[in-house]
N, CA, C and O atoms as a GROMACS GRO file, in nm:
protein
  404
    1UNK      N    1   1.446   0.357   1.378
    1UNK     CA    2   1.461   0.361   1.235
    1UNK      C    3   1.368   0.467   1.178
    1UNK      O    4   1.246   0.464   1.188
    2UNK      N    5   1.446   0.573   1.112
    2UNK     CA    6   1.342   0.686   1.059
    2UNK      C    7   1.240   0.633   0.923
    2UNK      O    8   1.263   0.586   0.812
    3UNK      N    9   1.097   0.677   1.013
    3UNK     CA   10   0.997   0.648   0.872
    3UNK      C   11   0.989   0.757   0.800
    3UNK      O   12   1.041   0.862   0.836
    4UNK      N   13   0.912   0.741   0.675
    4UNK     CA   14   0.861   0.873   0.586
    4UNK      C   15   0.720   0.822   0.548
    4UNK      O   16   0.686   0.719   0.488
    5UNK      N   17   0.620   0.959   0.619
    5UNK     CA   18   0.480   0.901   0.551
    5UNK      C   19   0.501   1.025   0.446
    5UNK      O   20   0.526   1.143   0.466
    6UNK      N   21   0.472   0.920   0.276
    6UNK     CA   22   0.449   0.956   0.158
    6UNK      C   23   0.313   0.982   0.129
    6UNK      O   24   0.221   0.904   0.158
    7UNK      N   25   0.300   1.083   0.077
    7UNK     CA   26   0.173   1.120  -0.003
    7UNK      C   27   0.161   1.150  -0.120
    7UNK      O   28   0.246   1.229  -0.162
    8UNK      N   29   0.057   1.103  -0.214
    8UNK     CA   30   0.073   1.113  -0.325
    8UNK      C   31  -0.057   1.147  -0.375
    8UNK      O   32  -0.126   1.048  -0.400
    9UNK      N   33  -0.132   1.302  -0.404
    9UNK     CA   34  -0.212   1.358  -0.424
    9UNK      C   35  -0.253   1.359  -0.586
    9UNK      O   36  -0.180   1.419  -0.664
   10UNK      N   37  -0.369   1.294  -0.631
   10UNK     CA   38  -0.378   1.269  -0.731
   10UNK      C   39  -0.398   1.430  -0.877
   10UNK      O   40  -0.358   1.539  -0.838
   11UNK      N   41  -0.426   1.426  -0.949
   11UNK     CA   42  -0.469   1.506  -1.029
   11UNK      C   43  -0.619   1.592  -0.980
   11UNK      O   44  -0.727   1.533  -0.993
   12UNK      N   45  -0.614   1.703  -0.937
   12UNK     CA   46  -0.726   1.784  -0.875
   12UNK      C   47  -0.782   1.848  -0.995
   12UNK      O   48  -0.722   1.870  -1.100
   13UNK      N   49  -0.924   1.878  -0.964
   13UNK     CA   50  -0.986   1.910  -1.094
   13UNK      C   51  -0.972   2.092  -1.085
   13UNK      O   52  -0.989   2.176  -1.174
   14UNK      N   53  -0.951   2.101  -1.007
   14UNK     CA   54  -0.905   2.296  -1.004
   14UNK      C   55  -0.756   2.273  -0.945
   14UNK      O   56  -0.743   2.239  -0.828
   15UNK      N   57  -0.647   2.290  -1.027
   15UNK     CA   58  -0.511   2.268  -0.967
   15UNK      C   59  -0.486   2.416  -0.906
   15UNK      O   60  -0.416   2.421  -0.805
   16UNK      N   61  -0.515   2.483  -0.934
   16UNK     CA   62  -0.492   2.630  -0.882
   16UNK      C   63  -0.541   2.681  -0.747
   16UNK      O   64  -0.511   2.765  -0.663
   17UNK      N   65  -0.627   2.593  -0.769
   17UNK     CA   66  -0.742   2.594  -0.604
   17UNK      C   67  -0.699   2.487  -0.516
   17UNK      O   68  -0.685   2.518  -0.397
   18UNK      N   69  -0.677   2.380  -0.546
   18UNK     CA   70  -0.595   2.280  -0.480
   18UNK      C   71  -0.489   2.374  -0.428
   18UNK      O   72  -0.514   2.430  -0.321
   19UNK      N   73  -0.349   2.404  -0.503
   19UNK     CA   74  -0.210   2.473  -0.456
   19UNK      C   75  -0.282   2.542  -0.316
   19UNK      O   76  -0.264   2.502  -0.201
   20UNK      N   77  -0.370   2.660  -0.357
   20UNK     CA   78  -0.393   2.767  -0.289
   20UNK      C   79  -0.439   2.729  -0.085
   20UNK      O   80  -0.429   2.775   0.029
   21UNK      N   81  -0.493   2.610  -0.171
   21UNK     CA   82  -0.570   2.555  -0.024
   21UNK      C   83  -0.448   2.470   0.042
   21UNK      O   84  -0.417   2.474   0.161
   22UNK      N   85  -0.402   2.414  -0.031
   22UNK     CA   86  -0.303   2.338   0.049
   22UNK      C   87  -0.158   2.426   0.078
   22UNK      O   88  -0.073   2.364   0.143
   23UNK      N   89  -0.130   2.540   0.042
   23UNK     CA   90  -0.022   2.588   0.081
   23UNK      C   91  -0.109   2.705   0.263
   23UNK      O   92  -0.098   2.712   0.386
   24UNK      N   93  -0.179   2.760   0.157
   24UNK     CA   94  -0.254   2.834   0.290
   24UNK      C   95  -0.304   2.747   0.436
   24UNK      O   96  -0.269   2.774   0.551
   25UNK      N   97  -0.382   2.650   0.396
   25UNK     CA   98  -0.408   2.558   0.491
   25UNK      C   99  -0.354   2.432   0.563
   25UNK      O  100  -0.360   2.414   0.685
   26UNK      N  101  -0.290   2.333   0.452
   26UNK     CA  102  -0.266   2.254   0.480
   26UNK      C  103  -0.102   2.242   0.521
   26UNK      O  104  -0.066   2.183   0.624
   27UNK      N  105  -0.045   2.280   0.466
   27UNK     CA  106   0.099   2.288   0.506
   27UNK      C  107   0.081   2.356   0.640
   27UNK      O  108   0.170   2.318   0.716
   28UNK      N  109   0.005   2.438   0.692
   28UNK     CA  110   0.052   2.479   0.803
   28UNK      C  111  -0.006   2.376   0.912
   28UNK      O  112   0.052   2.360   1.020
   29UNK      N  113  -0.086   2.328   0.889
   29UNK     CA  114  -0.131   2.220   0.959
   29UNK      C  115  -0.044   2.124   0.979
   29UNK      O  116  -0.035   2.084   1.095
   30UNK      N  117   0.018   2.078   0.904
   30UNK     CA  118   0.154   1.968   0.853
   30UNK      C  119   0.294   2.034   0.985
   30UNK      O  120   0.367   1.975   1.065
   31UNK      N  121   0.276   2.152   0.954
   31UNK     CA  122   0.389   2.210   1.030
   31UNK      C  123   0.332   2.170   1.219
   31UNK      O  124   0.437   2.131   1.271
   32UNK      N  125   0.285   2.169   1.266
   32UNK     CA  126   0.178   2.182   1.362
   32UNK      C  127   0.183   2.020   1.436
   32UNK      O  128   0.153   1.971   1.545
   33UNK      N  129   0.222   1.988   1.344
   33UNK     CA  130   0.210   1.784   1.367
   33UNK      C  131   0.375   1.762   1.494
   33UNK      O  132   0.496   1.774   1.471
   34UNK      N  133   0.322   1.738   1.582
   34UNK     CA  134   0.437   1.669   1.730
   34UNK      C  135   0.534   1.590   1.652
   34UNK      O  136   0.501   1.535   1.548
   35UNK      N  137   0.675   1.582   1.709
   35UNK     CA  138   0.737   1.461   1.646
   35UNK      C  139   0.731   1.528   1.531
   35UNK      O  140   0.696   1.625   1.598
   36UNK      N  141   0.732   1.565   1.434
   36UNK     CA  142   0.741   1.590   1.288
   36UNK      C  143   0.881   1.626   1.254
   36UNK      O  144   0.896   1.748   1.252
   37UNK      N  145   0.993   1.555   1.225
   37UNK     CA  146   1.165   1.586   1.206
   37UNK      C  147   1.149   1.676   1.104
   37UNK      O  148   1.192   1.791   1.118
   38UNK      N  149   1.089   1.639   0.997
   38UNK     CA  150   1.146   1.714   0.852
   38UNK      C  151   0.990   1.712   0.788
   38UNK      O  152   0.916   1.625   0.834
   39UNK      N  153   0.932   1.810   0.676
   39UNK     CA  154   0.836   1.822   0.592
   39UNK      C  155   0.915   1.859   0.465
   39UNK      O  156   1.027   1.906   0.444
   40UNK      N  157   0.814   1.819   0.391
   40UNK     CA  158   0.876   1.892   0.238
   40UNK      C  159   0.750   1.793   0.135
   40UNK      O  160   0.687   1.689   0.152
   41UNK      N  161   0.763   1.907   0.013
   41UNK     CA  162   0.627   1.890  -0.040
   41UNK      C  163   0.644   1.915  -0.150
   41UNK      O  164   0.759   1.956  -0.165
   42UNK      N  165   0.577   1.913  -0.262
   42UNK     CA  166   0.600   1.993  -0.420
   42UNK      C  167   0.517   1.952  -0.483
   42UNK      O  168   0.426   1.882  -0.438
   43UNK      N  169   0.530   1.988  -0.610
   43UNK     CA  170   0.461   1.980  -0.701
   43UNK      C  171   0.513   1.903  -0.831
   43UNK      O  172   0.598   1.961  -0.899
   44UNK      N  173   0.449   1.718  -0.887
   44UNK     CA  174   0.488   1.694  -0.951
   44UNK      C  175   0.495   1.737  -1.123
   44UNK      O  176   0.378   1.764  -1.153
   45UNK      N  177   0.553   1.749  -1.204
   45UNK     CA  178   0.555   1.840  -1.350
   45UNK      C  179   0.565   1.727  -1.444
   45UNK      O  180   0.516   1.761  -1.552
   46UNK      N  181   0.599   1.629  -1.445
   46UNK     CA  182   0.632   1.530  -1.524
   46UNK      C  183   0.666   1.417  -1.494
   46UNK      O  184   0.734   1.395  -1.394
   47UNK      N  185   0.607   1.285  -1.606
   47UNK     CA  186   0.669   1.132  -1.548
   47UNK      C  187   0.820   1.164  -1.659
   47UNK      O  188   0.822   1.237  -1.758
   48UNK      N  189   0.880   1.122  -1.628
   48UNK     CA  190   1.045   1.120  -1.670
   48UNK      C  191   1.068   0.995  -1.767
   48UNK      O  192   1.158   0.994  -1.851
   49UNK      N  193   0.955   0.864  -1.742
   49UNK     CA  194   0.949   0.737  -1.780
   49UNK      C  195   0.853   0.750  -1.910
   49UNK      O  196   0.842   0.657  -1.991
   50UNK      N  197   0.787   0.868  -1.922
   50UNK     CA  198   0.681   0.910  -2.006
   50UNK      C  199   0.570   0.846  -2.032
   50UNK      O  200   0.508   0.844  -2.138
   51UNK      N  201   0.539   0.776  -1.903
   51UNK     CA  202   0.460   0.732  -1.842
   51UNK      C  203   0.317   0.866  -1.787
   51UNK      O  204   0.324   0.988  -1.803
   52UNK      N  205   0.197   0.783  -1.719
   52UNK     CA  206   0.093   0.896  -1.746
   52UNK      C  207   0.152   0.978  -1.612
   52UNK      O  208   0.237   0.931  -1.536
   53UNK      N  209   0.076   1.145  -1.597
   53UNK     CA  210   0.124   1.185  -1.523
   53UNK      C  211  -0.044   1.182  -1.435
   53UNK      O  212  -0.149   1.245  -1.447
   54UNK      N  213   0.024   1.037  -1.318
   54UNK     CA  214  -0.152   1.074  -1.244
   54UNK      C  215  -0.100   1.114  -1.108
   54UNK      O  216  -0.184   1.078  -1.025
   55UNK      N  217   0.021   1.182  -1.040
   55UNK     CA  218   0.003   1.270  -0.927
   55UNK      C  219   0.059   1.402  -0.948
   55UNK      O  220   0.166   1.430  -1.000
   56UNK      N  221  -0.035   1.486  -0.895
   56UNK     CA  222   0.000   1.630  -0.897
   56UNK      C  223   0.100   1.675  -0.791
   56UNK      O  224   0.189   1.757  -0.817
   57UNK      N  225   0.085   1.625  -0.681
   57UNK     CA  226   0.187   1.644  -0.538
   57UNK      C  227   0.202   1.562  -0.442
   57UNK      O  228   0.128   1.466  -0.421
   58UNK      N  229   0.317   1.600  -0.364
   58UNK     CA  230   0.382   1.454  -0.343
   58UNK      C  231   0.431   1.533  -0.208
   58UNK      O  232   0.480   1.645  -0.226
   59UNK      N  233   0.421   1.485  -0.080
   59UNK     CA  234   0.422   1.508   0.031
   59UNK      C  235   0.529   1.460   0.164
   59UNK      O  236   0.474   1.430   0.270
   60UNK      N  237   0.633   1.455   0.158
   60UNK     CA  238   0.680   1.369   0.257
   60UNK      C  239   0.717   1.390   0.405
   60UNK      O  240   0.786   1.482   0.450
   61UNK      N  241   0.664   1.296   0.467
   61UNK     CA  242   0.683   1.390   0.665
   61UNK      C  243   0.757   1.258   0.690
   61UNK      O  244   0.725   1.142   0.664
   62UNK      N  245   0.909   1.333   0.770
   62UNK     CA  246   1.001   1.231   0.861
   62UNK      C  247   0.944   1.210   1.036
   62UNK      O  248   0.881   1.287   1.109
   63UNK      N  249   0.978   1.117   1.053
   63UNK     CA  250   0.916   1.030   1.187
   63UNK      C  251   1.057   0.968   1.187
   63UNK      O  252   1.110   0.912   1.091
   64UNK      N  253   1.116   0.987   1.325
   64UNK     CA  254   1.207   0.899   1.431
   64UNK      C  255   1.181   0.760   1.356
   64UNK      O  256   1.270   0.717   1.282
   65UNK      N  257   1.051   0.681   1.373
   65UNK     CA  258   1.019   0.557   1.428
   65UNK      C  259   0.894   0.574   1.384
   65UNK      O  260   0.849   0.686   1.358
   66UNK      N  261   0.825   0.460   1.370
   66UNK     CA  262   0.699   0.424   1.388
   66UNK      C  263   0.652   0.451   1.441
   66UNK      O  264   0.546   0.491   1.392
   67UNK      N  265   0.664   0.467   1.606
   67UNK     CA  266   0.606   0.480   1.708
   67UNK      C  267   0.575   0.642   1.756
   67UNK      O  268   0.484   0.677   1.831
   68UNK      N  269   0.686   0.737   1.688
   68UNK     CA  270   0.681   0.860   1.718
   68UNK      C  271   0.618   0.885   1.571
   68UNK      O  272   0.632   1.004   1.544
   69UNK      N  273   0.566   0.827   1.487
   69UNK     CA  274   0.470   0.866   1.377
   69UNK      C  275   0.288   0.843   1.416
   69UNK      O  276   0.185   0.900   1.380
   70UNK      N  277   0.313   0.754   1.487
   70UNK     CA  278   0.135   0.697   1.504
   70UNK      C  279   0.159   0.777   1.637
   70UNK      O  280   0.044   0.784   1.681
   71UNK      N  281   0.208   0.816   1.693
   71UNK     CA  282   0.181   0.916   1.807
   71UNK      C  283   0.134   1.085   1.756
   71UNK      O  284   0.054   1.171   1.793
   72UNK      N  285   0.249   1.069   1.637
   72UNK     CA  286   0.207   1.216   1.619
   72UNK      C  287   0.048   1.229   1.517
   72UNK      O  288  -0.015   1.334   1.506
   73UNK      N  289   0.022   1.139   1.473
   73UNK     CA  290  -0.112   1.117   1.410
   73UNK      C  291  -0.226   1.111   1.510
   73UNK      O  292  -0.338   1.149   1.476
   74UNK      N  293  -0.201   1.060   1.648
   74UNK     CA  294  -0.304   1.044   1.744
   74UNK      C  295  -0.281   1.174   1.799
   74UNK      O  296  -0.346   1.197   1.900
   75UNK      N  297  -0.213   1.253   1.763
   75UNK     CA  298  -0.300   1.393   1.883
   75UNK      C  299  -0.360   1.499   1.803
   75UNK      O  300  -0.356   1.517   1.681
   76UNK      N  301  -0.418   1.567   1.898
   76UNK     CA  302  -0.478   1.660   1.739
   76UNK      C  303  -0.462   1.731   1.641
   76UNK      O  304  -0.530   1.765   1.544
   77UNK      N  305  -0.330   1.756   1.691
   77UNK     CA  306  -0.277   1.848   1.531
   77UNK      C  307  -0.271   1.718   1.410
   77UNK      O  308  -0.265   1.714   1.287
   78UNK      N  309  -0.274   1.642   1.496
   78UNK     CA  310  -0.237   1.507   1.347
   78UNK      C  311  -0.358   1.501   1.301
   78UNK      O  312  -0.374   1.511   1.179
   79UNK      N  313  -0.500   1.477   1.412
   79UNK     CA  314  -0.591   1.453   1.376
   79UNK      C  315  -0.682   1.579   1.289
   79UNK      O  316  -0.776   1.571   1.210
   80UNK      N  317  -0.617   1.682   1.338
   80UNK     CA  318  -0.672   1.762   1.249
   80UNK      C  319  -0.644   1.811   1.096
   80UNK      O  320  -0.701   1.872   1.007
   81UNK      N  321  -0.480   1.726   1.130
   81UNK     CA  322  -0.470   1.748   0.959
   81UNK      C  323  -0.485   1.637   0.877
   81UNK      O  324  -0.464   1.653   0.757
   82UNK      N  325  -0.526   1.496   0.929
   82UNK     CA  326  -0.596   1.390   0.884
   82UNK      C  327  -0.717   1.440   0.808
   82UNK      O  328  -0.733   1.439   0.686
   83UNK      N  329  -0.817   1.494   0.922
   83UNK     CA  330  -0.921   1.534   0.876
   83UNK      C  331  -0.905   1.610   0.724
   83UNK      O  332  -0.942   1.565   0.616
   84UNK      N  333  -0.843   1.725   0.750
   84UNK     CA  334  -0.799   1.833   0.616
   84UNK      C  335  -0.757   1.758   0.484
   84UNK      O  336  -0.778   1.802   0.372
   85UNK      N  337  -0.684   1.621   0.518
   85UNK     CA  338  -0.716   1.530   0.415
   85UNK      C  339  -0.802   1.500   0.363
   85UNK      O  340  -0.817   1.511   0.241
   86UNK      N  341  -0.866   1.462   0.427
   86UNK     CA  342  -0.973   1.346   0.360
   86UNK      C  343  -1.078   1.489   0.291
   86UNK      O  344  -1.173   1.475   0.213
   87UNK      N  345  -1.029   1.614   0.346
   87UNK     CA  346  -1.106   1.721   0.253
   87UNK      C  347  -1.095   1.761   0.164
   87UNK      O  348  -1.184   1.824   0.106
   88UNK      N  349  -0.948   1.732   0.109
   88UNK     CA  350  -0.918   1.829   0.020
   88UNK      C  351  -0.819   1.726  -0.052
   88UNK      O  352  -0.735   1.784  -0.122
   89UNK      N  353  -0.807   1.549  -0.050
   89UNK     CA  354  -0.751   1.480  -0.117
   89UNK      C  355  -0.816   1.456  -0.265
   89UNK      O  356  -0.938   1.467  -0.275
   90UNK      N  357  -0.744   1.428  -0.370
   90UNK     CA  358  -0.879   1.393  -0.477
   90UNK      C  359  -0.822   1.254  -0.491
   90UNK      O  360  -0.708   1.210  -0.474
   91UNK      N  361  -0.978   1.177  -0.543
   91UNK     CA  362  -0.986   1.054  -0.544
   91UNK      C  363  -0.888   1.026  -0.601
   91UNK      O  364  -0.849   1.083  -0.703
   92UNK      N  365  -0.823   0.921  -0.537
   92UNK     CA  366  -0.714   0.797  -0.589
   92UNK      C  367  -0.614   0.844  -0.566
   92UNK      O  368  -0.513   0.801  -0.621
   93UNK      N  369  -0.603   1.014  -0.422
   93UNK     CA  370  -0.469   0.960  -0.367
   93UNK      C  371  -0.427   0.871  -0.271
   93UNK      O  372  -0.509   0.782  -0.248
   94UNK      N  373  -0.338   0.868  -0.216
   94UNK     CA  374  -0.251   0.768  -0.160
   94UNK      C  375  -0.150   0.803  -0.055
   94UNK      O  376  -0.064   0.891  -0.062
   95UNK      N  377  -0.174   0.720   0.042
   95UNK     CA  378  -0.018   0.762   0.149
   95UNK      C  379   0.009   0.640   0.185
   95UNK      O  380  -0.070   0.550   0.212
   96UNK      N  381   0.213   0.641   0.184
   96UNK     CA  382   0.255   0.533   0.229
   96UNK      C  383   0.345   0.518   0.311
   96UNK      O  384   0.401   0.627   0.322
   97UNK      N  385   0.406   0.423   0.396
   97UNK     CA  386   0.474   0.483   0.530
   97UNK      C  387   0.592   0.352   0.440
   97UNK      O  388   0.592   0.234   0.401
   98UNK      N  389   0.680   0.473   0.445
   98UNK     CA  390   0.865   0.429   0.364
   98UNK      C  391   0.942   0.438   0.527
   98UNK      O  392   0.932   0.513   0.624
   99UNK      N  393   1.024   0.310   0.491
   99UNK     CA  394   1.117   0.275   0.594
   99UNK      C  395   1.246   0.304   0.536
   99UNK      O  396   1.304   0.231   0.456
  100UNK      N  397   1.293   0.430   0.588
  100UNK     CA  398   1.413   0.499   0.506
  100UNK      C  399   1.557   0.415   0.557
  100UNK      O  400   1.598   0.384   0.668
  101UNK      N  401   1.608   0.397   0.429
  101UNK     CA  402   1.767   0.295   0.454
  101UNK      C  403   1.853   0.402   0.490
  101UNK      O  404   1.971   0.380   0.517
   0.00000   0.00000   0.00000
């Protein structure tokens, strides 16, 4: 059953510097990840619900399975772009693993 780990990158206090780092760095890291079916990424512009707007970008990586997702997180391209997370996330984002119908 194909998963999707979601990411949801909060409001960065330099959005321009955020983009820059995460297109230069981090996406290629993303690309780099074993097992990885599909990436795709953007940039959110608006709540539609007019609701607040608290994520700036939104991340999604396809996985087979569960099992070919926590695999591709345990080797090091995963682990290295784990790491690149936790560097360059701003507080109160979020990732969630969607079980696609």
């Amino acid at each position: 059953m194909t998963v999707k780990l979601v990411v949801l990158y909060t409001q960065p206090a330099d959005a321009a510097a955020f983009d820059q780092e995460y297109a230069a760095v981090h996406a290629p890291l993303v690309a780099k990840i074993p097992r990885l079916q599909r990436f795709e990424a953007g940039r959110l512009v608006t709540a539609l619900d007019g609701g607040e707007h608290t994520y700036h970008r939104i991340a999604e990586l396809y996985f087979a399975d569960r099992a070919a997702m926590d695999a591709a997180f345990g080797s090091p391209e995963g682990a290295a772009t784990a790491q690149h997370y936790g560097q360059i996330a701003p507080p109160g984002s979020r990732m969630y693993v969607e079980i696609v119908d």
